[in-house]
N, C-alpha and C positions, 0 to 999 in steps of 0.2 A: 423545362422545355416541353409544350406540347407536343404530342404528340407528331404523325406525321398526317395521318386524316384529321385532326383540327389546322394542323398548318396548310393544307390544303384547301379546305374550308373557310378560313381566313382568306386568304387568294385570292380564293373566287370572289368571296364581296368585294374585295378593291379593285378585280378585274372586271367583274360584271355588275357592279356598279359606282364606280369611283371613274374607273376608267374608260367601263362602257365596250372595251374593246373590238375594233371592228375588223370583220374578214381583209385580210392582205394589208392591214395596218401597223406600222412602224410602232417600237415601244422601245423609250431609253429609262434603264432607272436609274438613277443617282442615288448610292448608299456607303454607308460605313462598313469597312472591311469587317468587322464584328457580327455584321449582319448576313453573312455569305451564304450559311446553314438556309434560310429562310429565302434570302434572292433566290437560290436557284430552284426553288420549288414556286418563286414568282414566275421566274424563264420559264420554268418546265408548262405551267397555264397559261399562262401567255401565248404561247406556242400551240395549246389546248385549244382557246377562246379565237384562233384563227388569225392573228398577229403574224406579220410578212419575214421581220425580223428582230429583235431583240439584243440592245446592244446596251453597254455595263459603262457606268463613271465610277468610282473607287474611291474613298476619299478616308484617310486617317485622320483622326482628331489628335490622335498627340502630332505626329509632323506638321500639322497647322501650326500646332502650340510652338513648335521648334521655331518653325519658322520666322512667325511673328516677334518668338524673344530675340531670333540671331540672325536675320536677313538686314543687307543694308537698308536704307528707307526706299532708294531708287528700285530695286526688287520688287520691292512692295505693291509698287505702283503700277507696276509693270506687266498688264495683261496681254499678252500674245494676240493677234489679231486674228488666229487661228483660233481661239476659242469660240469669239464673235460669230465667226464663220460658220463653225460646227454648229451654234447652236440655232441661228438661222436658214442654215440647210434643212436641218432637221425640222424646223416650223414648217417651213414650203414642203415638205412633204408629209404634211398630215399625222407627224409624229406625236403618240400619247405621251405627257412625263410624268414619270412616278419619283416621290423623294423621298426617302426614309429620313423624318426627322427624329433622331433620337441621341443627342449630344447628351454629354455631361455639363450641368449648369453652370457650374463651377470650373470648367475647362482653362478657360483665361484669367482669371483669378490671379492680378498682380502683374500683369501684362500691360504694359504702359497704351491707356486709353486710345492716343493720340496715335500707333500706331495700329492698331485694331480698325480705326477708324481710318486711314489711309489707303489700307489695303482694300478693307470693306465698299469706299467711296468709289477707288476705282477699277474695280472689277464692275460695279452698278453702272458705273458712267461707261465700259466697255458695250454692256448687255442693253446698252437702252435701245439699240436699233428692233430688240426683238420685246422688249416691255411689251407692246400692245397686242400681240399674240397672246399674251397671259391679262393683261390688265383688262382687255375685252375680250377672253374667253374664245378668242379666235382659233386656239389649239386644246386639245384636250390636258389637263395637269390635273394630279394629284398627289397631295402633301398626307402622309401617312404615317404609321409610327410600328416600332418592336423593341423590347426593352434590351439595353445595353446595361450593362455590370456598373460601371463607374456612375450613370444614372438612377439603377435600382438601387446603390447605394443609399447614392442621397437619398432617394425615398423611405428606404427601411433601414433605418441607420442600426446598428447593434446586430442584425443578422447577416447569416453568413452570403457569401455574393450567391451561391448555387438557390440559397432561398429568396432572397432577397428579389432575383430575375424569377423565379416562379412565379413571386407576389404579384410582381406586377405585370408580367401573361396574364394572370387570371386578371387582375386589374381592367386593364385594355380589352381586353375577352369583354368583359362583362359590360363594359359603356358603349364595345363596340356589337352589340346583341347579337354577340356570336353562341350566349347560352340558349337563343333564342331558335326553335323545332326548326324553323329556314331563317337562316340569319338576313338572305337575300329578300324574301318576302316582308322581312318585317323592318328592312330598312326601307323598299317603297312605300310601306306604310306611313312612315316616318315621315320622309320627303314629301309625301303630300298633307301631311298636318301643318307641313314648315310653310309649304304654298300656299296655304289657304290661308294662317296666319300673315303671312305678306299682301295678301290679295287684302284682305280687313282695312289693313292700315294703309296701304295705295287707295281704296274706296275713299279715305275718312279723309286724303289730301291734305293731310297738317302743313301746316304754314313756322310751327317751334316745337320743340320740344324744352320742357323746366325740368332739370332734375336736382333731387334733394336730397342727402345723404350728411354724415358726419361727413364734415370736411368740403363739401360740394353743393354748391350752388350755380349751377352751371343753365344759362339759358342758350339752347343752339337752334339756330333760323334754319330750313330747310328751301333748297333751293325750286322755285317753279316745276318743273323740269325734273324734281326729283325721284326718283318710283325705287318701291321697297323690293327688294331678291330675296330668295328663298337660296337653300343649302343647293340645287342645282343649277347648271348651264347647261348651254347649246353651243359646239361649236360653232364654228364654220360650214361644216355641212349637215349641221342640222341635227347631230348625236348630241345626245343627254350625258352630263356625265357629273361627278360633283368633286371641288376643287379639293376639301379637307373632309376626312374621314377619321375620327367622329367628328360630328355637326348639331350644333344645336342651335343656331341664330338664322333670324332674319336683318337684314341690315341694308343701309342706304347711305349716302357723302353727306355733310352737312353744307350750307353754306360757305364759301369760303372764309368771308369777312365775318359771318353773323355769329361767331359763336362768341360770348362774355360769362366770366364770373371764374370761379375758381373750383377745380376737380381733382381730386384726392383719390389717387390708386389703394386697391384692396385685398390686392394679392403682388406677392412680389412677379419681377420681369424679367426673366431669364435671354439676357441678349449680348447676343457673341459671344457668350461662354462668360459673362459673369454677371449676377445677379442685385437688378435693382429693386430697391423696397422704400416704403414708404413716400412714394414720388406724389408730390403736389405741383399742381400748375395752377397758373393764375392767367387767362386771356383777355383782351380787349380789342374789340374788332375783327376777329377772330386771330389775332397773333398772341404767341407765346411772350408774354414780356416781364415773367418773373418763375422760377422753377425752383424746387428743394427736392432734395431727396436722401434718405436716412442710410444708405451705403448705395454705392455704386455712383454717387454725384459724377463723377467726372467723365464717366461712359453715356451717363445721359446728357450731359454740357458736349458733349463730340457729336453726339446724336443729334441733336435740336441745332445744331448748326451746321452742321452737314451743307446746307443750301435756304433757297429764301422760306421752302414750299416747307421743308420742314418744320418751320417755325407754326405747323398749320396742321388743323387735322384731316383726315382725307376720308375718315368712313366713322359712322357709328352705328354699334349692334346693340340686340337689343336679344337675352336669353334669362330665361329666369333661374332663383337659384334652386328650383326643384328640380333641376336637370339631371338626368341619369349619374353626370359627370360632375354636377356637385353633388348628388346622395352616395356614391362612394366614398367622400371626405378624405380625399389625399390629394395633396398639394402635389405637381405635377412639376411643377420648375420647367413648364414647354407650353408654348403657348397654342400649339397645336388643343390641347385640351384644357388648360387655363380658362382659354377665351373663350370656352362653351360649357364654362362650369359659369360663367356671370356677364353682366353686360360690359361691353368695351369700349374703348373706340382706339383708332389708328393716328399717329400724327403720318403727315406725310401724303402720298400720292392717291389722288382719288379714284376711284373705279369710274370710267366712261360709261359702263355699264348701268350704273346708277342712275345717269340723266336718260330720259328717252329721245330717244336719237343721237343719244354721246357717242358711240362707235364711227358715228361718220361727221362727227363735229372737229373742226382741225383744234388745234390746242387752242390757240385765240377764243374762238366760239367757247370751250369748254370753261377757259377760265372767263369770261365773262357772263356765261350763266352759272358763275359760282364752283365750280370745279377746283382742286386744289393740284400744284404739279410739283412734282418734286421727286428725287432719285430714289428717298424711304419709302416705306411703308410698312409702320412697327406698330402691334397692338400691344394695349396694354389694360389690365382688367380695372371698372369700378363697380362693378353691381357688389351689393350686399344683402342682407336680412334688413338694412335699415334702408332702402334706396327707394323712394318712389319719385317716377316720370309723369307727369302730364303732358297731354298733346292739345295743341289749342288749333283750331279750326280758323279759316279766314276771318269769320264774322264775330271772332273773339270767344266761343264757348271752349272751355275748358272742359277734355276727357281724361280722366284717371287711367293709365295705361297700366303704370305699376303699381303695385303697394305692398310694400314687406317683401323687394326682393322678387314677385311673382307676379305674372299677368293679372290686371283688374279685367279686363276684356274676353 
């Protein structure tokens, strides 16, 4: 365990720049009871950085697991209208959210797929009144991580848990530049490498992107309308803040229909507690119309049906694999840092963000300039050492984006 001046230190970067925290501003965090030690040194800056009030969601991963094996199926389904409620109050008042994602991967492990998926659907289908607060950045969120035992396990399997949770502090320490003389200074440094990177490829207005990998052939159409982001947003009033922490991607939606060929995952998918690997998909027009996967099949068959949208993907990124968070070379089983150790992409619901002027395009308009809609939105990794992108330009010329894994640009 860090100390108490490095876990202070920590804090701050997620408060003062994840979070951005603003004088007499609301903050709820959503964490794992494991995590308590560390929340309340988040409350105690929070409180610090001028935040009005600070209020706590609680959540155990094994009474999930309970749940799920031994709740009737009606239970399941069953979201309080009060939660809806809670959380769209909370939007209308300019509330920051902070998440502590740090599950065990293997959590649901042998938990019948179908019920995982029940639950998961309709709590999603509960929260959709307030989706567009998050999906267009209209409130401040940040998705962040601290290591949990039953997670550092897997990580460092053979040692003991007290070591095992050191490894990986220093882990997340280290990709999150908190070795770094101001960790805060040198994450704005960062953020605007990531801007100007996105600024390049908005200039160059690609019309597809080709990618080429073992296993991948995948060509995806970008729609008109499309524009690249960087690891920051702006709320609603105009605050900077950034949604994951670490970050290493720029990214944009594809076409809805345009994406074809076939795309081979490169790192396993840690979702809802049990993990997929070797996942291939095959699309046409942009729909999923054939899938495999070398364990967890049947979490991803509940996933991709979910709805029509998820048959569809809704975002692709673009991170090369020199990233801080692949040269540490540890499989992470969380996609929080996964997906910023290679390039990805999402099936599932597209960011409004991504088209210009999508924030105020009703859904109709969105999907018709190619926007994808859907209650998911799950990333999952394919960049490698072996992956090169081209971007082709209206007039047909051909840019080498990637090559070996790494920016050609």
């Amino acid at each position: 365990m860090p100390n108490e001046e490095q876990l202070v230190r920590y804090a701050d970067v997620l408060i003062q720049v994840g979070l951005n925290v603003q004088p007499g501003q609301p903050v709820s965090i959503n964490a794992p009871i494991e995590a308590a030690d560390f929340v309340r040194v988040l409350v105690t800056r929070c409180y610090h950085a001028g935040a009005s009030t600070v209020s706590i969601d609680w959540y155990d991963p094994l009474c999930k697991r309970i749940r799920l094996e031994q709740e009737p199926e009606a239970g399941l389904q069953d979201v309080p209208s009060w939660v809806s409620q809670k959380m769209l109050e909370e939007c209308q008042k300019n509330t920051a959210f902070l998440h502590i994602d740090a599950e065990d991967p293997d959590l649901l492990a042998g938990v019948d797929p179908r019920r995982i998926s029940l639950q998961s659907k309709a709590r999603r289908a509960a929260l959709r009144e307030t989706d567009p607060y998050f999906m267009e950045d209209r409130v401040t969120w940040l998705v962040c991580s601290i290591p949990t035992t039953a997670w550092a396990m897997k990580l460092f399997p053979g040692e003991s848990a007290e070591t095992a949770v050191a490894n990986l502090w220093d882990t997340i320490f280290s990709v999150m530049r908190m070795h770094e003389p101001d960790p805060v200074v040198a994450w704005r440094e960062h953020l605007e490498k990531l801007r100007e990177r996105a600024a390049y490829l908005n200039e160059q207005h690609f019309v597809k992107l080709h990618y080429r990998g073992p296993g991948t052939d995948l060509t995806v159409e970008l729609p008109e309308l499309h524009q690249w982001l960087a690891a920051s947003a702006k709320n609603d009033q105009g605050h900077a803040f950034v949604p994951n922490m670490p970050t290493e991607e720029v990214f944009t939606l594809p076409k809805r229909d345009g994406v074809n060929g076939t795309l081979r995952s490169t790192m396993p998918l840690a979702y809802e507690g049990v993990v997929i690997e070797g996942l291939e998909l095959t699309f046409e027009n942009g729909r999923i119309v054939n899938f495999n996967a070398e364990s967890g099949y049947e979490t991803m068959k509940e996933l991709i049906a979910t709805d029509e949208g998820s048959h569809y993907l809704g975002e692709i990124a673009l991170v090369p694999v020199d990233s801080p968070i692949s040269r540490c070379n540890t499989l992470f089983y969380n996609t929080l840092f996964d997906e910023n150790a290679s390039c990805h992409v999402a099936i599932g619901e597209a960011y409004p963000v991504c088209l210009a002027g999508g924030v105020d395009m009703p859904k109709e308009e969105l999907k018709a300039r190619g926007a994808n809609e859907s209650l998911m939105h799950v990333d999952f990794m394919i960049g490698s050492p072996a992956l090169d992108i081209d971007g082709y330009l209206a007039d047909g010329t051909v840019v080498p984006l990637f090559r070996g894994g790494n920016w050609a640009v």
